[in-house]
C-alpha positions in Angstrom: 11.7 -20.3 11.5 12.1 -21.7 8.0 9.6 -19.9 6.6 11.0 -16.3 7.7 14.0 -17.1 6.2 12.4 -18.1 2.9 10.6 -14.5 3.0 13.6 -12.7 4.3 15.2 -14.6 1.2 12.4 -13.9 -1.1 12.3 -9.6 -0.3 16.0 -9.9 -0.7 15.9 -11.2 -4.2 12.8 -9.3 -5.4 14.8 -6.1 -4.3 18.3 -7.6 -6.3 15.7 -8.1 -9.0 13.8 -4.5 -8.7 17.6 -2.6 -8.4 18.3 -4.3 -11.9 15.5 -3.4 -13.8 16.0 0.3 -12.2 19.7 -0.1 -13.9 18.8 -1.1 -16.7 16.4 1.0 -17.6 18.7 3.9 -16.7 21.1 2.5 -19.0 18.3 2.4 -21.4 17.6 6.1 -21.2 20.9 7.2 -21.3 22.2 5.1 -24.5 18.6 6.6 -25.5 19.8 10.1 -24.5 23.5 9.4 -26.6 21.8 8.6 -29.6 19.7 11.3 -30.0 
């Protein structure tokens, strides 16, 4: 029981994490995009 909850927990964060770097890097390209 614990243990699914730890991997529930751990797929939730790796996809928080995963949705950041996507926004960021989006942000990236667009001030990229701005400065040309």
């Amino acid at each position: 029981m614990l243990y699914t909850e730890w991997r529930a927990m751990y797929a939730y964060r790796t996809m928080i994490d995963t949705l950041q770097v996507m926004d960021l890097m989006a942000l990236f390209a667009v001030t990229w995009k701005l400065h040309e």
